[in-house]
N, C-alpha and C positions, 0 to 999 in steps of 0.2 A: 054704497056703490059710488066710484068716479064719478062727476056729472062734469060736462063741458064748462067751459066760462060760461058766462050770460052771454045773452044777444047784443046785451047794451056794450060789453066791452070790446067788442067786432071794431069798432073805428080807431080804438087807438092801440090794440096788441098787432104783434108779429105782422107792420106793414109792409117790411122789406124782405118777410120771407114770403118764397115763390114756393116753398113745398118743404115738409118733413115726408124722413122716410124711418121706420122702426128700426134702430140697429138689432144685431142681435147679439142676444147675451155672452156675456164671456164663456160661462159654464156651457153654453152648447158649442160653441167653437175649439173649446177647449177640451170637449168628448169627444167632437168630430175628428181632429188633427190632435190626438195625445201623445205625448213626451213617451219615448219607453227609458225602460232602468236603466239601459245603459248610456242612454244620452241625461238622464239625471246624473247618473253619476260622474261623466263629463262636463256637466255645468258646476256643479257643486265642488271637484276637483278646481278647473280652472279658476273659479271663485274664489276659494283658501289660495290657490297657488298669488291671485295676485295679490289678497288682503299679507300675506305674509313680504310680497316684494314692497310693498306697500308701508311694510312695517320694519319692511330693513333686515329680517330676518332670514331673505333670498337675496343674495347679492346679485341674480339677474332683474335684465330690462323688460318691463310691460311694453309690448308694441303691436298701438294698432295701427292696423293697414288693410289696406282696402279700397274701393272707388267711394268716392265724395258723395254717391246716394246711390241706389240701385233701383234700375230701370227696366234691366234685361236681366230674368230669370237663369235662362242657357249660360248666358256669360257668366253671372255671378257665381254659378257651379262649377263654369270650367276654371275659375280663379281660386276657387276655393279648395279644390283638386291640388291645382298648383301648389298653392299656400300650402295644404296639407303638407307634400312632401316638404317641401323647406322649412316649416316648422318644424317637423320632427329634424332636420337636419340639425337645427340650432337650438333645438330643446336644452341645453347646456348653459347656455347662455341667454336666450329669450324666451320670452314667455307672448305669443303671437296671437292676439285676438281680430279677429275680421273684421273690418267697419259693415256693416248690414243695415244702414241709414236709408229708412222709408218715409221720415217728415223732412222737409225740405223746410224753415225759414227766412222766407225773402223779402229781401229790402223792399223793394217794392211788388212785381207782380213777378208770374213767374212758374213751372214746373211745382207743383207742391210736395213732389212724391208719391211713391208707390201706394200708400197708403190711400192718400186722396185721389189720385186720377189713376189706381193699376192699368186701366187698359189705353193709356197714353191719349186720350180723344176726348176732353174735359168734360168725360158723365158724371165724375163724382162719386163714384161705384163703393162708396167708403166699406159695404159690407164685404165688396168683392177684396178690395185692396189689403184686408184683416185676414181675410182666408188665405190669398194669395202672399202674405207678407209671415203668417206664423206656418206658411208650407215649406217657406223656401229654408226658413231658420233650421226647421228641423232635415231637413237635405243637408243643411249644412253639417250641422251637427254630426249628421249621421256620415260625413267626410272625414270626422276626427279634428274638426276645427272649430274654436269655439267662437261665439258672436259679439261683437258691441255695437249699440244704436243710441242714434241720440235721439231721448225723450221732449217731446215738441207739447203735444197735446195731452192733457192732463187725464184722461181716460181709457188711450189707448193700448197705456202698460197694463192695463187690467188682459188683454187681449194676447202680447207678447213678452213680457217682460218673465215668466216665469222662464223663460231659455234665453235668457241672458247676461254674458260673467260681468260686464263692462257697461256703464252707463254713461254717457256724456247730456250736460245741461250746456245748451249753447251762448252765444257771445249777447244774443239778444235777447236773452230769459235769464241769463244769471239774476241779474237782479231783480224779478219777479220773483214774490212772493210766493205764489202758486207753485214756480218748481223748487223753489227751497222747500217747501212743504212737501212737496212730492218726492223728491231727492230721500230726504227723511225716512220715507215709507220704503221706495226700493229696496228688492233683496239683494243685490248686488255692489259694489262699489261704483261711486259716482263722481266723475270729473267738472267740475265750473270753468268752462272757457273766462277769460277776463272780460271785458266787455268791448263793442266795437272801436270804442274811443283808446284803446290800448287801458284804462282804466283797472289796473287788478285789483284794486280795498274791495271792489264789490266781491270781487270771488272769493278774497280773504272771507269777508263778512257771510258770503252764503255757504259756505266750508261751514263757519260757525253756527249758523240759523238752523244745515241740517241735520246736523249731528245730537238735537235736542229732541224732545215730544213734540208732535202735534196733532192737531185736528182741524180736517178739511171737510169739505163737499165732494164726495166723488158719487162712484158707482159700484155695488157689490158684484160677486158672480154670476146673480140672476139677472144685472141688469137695472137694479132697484137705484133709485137716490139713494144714498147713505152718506153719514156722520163716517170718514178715515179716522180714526187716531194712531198715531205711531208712536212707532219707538224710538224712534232716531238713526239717524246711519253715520258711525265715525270714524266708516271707509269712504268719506270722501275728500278731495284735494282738488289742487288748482292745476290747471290747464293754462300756459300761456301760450299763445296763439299771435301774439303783435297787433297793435290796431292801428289809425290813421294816420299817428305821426310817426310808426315803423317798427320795425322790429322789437322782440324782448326775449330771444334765445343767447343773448352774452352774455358772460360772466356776472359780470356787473347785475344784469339787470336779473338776473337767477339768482343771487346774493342778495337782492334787495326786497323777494320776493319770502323766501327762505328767514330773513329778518322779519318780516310782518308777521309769517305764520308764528314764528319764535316769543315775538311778541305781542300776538292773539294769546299764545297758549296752547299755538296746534300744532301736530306733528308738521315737522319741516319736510316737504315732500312736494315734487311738482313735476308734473308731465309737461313737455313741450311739445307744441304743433310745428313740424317742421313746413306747413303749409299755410295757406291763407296770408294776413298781414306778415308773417314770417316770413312768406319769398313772395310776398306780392302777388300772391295767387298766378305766379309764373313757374309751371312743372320742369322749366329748365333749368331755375334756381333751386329746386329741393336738394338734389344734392348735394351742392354748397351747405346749406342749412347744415344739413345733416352732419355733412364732414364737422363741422365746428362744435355743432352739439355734441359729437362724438368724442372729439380732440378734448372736451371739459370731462366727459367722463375716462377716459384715460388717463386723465391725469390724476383722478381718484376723486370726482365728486361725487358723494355718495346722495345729496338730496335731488340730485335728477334723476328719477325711479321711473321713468318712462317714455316713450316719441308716438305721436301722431306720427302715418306716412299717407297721402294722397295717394291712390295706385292702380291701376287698372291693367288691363291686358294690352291695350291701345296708347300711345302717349296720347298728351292734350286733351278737349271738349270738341263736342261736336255741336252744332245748333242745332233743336230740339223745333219744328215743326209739325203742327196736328194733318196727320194723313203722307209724310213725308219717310223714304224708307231713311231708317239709322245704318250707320257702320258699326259693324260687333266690337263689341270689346271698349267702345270710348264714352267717356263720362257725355252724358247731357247738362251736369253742372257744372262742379269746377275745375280747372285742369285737373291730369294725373302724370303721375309718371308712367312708363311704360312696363311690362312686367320684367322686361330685361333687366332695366336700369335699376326697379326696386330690389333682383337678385341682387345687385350690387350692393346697395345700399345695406341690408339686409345683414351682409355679411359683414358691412363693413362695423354696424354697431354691436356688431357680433363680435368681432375684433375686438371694438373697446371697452366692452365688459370683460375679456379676460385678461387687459392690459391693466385695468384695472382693480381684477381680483389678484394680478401677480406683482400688482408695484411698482411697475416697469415704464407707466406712463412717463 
């Protein structure tokens, strides 16, 4: 039988924790809220769909889009509605995954996401924010749209990660170990943002760390500690994103990106963020961004296999205080574009995948 620590080690364990609380198992959350066949068979689709764009064997664009985290339930449904139909519009040309982002990574303090505070009033409801975070995936789902989330916490893919085509490791974990390991295991394809310093070797370098075996510390079905060992995942790639000293969606700096993968040994392939250090975290500059990342692939380059888009139903961010009512539709983190503007945009990289599958750039 368990037995507690001794009494003697009371003065020096868990001084600055004020409380645990029992999560609950994956395996029961997971019978609670189950996937049906046909929403498996819409992840598993979207999956091949992008490992094959991925592979150059689709000459469409992966693009995700979506609000910079999700906050509001209602909205995120009524975006996702939206997005439905214009996906299928552009099904020819793009291949449209939702951002459905519930960890939030902050530089300093700050909103942590749905996951951590779901009911927006810092209780910390972590069990509620897993219910509340694999309910809405499958809504979506269940829209005809398929999901991507950026993995933050090393445990919580156990909870969502079976309904999702699209992974992202972000700007401030690339270089941890623990998400290279974890990257590894995902069933899905996985993106490495560069790092905040605009720095890409590192994402070069975890592209390569998790494309191999490993073995971690996680947590099984039940809930248990357990030994992970994987198999590797070598559907993953670089994400540039821009860091402090500015931008890295030019020519140039895609050229020199596409050269390190080349001489790693990896497939030459890279999604670009047309948001964050890319337009300066200002949602009036995305679609400049965009136009130019676009204007490269018209001209016929085939190693940029996909776009980040910032997007919401609201343009810009709202200030996020506890007990204060929010305006629908607008991010509480980073800017967005508005859903008008994204129609735009949308179509416009929609354009330049067929300028570029006819020559014509």
């Amino acid at each position: 039988m368990p037995t507690s620590p001794p009494q003697r080690l009371a003065p020096i364990r868990n001084l600055r924790i004020v409380r645990g609380e029992a999560l609950t198992p994956p395996e029961r959350l997971l019978a609670e809220l189950p996937v049906a066949d046909e929403q498996v068979e819409r992840i598993l689709r979207s999956r091949e769909e992008i490992r094959r764009i991925l592979d150059r064997t689709d000459d469409r664009l992966i693009v995700v889009v979506g609000p910079c985290s999700v906050h509001d339930t209602e909205a995120a449904l009524d975006y996702a509605e939206r997005l439905s139909d214009k996906a299928s519009e552009l099904s020819d040309e793009l291949c449209c995954v939702m951002r459905v982002y519930f960890e939030k990574p902050r530089t300093s303090t700050g909103w942590k996401g749905m996951i951590n505070d779901p009911h927006l009033d810092e209780s910390g409801n972590v069990n509620a924010g897993l219910r509340k975070a694999r309910n809405l995936v499958l809504e979506i789902l269940g829209r005809g749209v398929p999901a991507a989330c950026e993995f933050l916490d090393p445990i919580t893919p156990q909870y969502i990660s079976d309904l999702v085509s699209w992974g992202a490791i972000g700007a401030r974990t690339t270089e941890s170990q623990i998400h290279r390991q974890l990257a590894s295991g995902l069933s899905m394809p996985v993106g490495f943002k560069n790092g905040t310093d605009g720095n890409v070797g590192i994402a070069v370098d975890a592209v390569r760390a998790a494309a191999v075996p490993h073995a971690f510390a996680g947590i099984d079905d039940a809930g248990a500690a357990a030994t992970m060992h994987t198999r590797g995942n070598e559907d993953c790639h670089v994400i540039l994103r821009g860091g402090r000293d500015g931008p890295n969606y030019d020519a140039a700096a895609v050229a020199d990106v596409l050269e390190m993968l080349r001489s790693a040994g990896l497939p030459e392939r890279v999604v670009i963020d047309a948001s964050h250090d890319n337009s300066g975290k200002d949602h009036t500059r995305q679609p400049d961004v965009i136009a130019r990342i676009a204007a490269q692939v018209a001209a016929g380059n085939r190693g940029i296999v996909g776009m980040m888009l910032e997007s919401f139903i609201a343009p810009g961010r709202q200030s996020f205080v506890v007990g204060q009512p929010l305006a629908y539709g607008q991010s509480i983190t980073d800017e967005c574009m508005g859903w008008d503007t994204s129609v735009e945009m949308l179509d416009r990289i929609a354009e330049a995948v067929r300028a570029r599958r006819s020559g014509r750039g």
